[in-house]
Backbone as numpy.savetxt, mean C-alpha at the origin, in Angstrom:
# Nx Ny Nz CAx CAy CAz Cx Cy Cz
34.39 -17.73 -50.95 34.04 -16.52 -50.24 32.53 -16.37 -50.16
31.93 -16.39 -51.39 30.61 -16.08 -51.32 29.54 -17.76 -50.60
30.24 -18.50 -50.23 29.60 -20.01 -49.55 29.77 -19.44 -48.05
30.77 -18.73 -47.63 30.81 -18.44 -46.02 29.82 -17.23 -45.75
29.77 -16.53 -46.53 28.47 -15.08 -46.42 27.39 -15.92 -46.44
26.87 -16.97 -47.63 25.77 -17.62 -47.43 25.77 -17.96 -46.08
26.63 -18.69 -45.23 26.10 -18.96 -44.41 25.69 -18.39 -43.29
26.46 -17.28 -43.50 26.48 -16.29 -41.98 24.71 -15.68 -42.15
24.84 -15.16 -43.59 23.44 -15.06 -43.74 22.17 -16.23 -43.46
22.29 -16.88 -43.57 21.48 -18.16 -43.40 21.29 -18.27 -41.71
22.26 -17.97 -41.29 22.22 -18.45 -39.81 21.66 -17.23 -39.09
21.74 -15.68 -39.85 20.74 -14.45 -39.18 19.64 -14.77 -39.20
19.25 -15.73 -40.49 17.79 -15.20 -41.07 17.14 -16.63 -40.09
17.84 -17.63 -39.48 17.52 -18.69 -38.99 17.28 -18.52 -37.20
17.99 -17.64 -37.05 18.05 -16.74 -35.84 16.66 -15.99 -35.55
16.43 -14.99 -36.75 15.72 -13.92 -36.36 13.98 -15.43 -36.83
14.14 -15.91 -37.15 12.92 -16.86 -37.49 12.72 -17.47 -35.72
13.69 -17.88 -35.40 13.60 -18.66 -33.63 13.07 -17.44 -32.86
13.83 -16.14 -33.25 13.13 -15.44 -32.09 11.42 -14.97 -32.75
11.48 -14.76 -33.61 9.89 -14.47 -34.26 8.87 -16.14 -33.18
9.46 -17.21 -33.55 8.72 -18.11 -32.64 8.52 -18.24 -31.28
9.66 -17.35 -30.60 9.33 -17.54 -29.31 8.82 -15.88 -28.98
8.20 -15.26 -29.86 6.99 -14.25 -29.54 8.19 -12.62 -29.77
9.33 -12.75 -30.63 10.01 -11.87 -30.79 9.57 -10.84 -31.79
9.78 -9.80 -31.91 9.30 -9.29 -32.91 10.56 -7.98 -33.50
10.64 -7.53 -34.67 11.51 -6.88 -35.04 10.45 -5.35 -35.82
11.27 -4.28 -35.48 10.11 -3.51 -36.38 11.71 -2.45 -37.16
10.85 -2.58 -38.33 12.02 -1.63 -39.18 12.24 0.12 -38.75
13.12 0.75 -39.28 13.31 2.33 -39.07 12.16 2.76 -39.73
11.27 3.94 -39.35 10.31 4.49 -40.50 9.00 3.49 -40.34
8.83 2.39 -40.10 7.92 1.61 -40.12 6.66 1.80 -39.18
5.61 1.80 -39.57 4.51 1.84 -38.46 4.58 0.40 -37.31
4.88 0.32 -36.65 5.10 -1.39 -35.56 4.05 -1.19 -34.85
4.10 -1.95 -33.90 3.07 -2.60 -32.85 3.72 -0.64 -32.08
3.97 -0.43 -31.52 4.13 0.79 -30.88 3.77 1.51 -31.36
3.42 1.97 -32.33 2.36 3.35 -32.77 1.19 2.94 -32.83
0.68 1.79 -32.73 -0.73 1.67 -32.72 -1.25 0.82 -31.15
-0.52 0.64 -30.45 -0.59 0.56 -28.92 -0.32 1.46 -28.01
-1.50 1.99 -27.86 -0.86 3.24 -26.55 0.16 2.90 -25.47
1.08 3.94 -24.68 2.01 3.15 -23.78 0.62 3.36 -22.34
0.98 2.67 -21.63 0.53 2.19 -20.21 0.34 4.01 -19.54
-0.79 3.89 -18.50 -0.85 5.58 -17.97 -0.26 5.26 -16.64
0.53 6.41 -16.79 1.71 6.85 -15.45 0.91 6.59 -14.32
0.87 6.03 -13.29 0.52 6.02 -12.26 1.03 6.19 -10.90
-0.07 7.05 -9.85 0.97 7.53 -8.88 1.09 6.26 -7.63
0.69 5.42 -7.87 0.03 4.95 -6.79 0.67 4.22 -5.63
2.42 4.69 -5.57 2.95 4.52 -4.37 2.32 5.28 -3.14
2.71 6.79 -3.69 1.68 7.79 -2.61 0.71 7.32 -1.93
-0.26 6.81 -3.05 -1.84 6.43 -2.75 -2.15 5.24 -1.29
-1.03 4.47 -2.19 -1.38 2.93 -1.57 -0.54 3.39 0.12
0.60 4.18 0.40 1.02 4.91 1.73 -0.15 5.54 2.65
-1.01 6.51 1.40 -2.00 7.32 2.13 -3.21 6.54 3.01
-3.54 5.43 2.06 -4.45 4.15 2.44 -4.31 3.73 3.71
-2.79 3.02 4.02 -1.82 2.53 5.15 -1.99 3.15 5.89
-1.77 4.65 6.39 -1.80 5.61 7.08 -3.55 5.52 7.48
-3.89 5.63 6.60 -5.39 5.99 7.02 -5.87 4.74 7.90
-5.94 3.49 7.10 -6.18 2.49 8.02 -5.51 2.10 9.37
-4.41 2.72 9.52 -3.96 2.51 10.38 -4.31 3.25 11.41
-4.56 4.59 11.44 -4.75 5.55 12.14 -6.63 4.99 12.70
-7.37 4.73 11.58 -8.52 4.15 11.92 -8.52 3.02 13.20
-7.55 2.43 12.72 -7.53 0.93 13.29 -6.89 1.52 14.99
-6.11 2.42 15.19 -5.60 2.61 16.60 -6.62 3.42 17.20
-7.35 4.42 16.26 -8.81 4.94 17.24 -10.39 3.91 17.74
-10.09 2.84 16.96 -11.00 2.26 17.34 -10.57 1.08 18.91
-9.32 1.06 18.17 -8.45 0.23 19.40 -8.70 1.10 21.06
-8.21 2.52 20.76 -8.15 3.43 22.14 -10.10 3.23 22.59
-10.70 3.56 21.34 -12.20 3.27 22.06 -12.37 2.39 22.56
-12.42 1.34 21.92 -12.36 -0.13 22.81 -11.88 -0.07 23.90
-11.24 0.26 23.68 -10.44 0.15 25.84 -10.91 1.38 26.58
-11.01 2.44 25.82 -11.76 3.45 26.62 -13.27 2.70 26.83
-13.73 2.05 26.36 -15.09 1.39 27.18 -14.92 0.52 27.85
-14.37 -0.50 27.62 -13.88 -1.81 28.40 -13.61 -0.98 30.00
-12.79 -0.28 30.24 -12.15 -0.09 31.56 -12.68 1.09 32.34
-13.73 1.86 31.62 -13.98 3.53 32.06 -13.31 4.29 31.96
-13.74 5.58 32.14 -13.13 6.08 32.12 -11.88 7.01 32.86
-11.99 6.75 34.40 -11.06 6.94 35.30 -10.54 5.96 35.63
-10.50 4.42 34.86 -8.97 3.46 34.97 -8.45 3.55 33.77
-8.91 4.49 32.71 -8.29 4.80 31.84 -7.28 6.13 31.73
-7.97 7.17 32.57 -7.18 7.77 32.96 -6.26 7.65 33.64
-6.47 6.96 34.93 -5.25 6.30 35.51 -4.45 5.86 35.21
-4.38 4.88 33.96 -3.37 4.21 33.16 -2.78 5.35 32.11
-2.81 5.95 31.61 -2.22 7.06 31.16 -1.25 8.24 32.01
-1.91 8.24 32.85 -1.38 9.14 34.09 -0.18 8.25 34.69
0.22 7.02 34.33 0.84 5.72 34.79 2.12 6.12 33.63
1.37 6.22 32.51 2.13 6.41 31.32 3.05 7.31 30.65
2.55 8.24 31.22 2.95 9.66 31.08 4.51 9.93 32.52
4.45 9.06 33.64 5.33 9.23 34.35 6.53 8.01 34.25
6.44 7.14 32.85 7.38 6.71 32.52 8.11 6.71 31.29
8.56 5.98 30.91 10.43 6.63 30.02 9.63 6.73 28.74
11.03 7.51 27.96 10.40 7.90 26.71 9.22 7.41 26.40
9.07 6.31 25.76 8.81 5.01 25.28 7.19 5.41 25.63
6.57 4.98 27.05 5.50 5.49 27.85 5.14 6.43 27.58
5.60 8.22 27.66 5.43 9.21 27.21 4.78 9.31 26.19
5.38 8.26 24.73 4.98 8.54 23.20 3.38 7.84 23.39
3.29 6.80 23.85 2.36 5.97 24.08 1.23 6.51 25.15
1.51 7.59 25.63 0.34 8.22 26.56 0.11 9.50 25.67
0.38 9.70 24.43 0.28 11.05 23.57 -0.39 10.00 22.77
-0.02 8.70 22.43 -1.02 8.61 20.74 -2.12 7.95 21.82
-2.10 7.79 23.02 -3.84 7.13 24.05 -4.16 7.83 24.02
-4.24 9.17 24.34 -5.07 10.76 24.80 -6.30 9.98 24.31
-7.29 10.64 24.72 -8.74 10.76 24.29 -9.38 11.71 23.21
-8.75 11.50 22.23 -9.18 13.15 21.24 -10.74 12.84 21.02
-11.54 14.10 20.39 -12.16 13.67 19.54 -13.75 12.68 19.42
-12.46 12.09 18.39 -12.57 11.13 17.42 -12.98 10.21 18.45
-11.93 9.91 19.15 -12.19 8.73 19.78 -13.44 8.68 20.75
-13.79 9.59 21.61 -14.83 9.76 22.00 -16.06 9.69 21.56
-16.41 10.11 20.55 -16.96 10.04 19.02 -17.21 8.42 19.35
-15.85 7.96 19.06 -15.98 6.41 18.84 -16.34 5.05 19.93
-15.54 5.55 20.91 -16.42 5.05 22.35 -17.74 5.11 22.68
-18.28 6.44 22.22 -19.87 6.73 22.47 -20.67 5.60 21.64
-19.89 5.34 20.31 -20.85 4.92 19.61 -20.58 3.02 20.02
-19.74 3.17 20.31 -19.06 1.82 20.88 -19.97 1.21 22.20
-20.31 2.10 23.03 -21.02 1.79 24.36 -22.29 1.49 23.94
-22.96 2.76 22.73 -24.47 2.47 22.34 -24.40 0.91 21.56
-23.78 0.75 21.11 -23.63 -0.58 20.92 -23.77 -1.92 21.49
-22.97 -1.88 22.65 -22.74 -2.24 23.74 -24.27 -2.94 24.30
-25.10 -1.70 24.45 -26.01 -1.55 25.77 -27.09 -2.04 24.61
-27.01 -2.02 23.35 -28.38 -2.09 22.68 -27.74 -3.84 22.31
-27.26 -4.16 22.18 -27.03 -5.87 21.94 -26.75 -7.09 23.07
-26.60 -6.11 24.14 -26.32 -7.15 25.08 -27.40 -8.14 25.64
């Protein structure tokens, strides 16, 4: 009886030795372990963040796009093409609301043309 406990014991303590080698670690009840003296990791929000980024660049990236073409073509074949846009299907409609000229973009064309005229 007491040769089969040896072994069962023998084979825990031979166990918990393999996992100690391959970087295992055991911490007792009550015991100070690696977790009370390693802070845990800080919560981070940064799904939101990294969305808000996306959004932003993106929104950047389509006003500089509408400037660009608002200089390239002028500005009454740009209007024209919108006015083109606006009298077709859904689709056209959404796409002659995010072209509009807000702004911004004007803003961005202006600075786009001074550009333009001072490097050419």
């Amino acid at each position: 009886m007491a040769d089969a406990q040896l072994r069962d014991f023998y084979g825990r303590v031979t166990r918990i030795q393999k996992a100690y080698r391959r970087g295992g670690g055991f911490e007792a009840a009550g015991a100070l372990g690696r977790a009370h003296f390693v802070p845990p990791p800080p919560v981070r929000i940064l799904p939101m963040r990294r969305l808000f980024h996306i959004a932003l660049i993106a929104a950047a990236a389509v006003t500089v796009l509408k400037a660009a073409i608002f200089v390239n073509i002028g500005p009454a074949a740009y209007a024209a093409r919108l006015a083109e846009l606006e009298q077709g299907d859904q689709i056209g409609r959404i796409g002659a609301v995010i072209m509009t000229v807000d702004p911004v973009t004007a803003r961005a064309a202006q600075a786009i043309g001074f550009a333009r005229t001072q490097f050419k």
